[in-house]
LOZAMAR-774948 format. One record per residue (C-alpha): residue number from 1; x, y, z. Coordinates in steps of 0.5 Angstrom, whole numbers, plus 500, padded with zeros to 3 digits. Example, Ala and Ser with C-alpha at 12.3 -4.5 7.8 and 13.67 -1.06 7.14 Angstrom:
1,525,491,516
2,527,498,514
//
This chain:
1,311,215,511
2,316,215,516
3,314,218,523
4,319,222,526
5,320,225,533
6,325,231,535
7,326,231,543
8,329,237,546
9,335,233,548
10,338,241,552
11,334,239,558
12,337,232,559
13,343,234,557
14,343,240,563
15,340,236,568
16,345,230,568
17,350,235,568
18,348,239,573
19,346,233,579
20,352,229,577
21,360,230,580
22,363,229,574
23,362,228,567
24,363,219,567
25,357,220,572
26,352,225,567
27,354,221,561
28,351,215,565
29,345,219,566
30,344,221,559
31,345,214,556
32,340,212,561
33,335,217,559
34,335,217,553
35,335,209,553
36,328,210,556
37,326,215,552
38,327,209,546
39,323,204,550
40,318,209,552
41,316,211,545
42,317,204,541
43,312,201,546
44,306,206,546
45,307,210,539
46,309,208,532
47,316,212,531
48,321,210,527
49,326,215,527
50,327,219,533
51,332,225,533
52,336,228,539
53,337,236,538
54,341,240,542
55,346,245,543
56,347,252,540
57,349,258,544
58,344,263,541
59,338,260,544
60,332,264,539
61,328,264,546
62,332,268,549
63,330,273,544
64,324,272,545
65,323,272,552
66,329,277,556
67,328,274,562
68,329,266,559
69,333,262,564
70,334,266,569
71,331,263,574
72,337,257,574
73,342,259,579
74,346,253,578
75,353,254,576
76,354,251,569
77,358,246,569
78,366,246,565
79,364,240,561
80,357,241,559
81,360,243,552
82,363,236,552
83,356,232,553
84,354,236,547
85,359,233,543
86,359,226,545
87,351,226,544
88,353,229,537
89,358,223,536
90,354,217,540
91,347,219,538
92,348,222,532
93,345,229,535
94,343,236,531
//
């Protein structure tokens, strides 16, 4: 049986968009991450498949919990949902 990781890609995602000055820059941080997440995870485990998950507007933690994320206060970035896509498209993300 095939092991399989799911990472939460969303914080990635954030991150590299919100400490970068333009969408070329966050892209090369997220390509970053995500090769040493590859690394990391071939070298100490036995996963074969790992699965990028991210997106979706309608976060169930926020029905959960009123005040989720409400301690961000950096603005949103106008090309998160690009990074999205483009993480979709390259990595095959969910």
């Amino acid at each position: 049986m095939k092991t399989r990781l799911l990472i939460d890609a969303d914080s990635i995602i954030f991150a590299s968009a919100v400490s970068s000055d333009d969408i070329e820059a966050a892209w090369d941080k997220i390509v970053f991450k995500f090769g040493e997440v590859d690394r990391i995870v071939s070298e100490t485990t036995d996963v074969l498949v790992i699965y990028m998950c991210h997106g979706g507007r309608n976060n169930w933690r926020k029905k959960f919990c009123k005040i989720y994320k409400e301690n961000r206060t950096a603005p949103v970035p106008e090309y998160l949902d690009e990074l999205h896509d483009r993480v979709e498209q390259v990595y095959n993300g969910y």
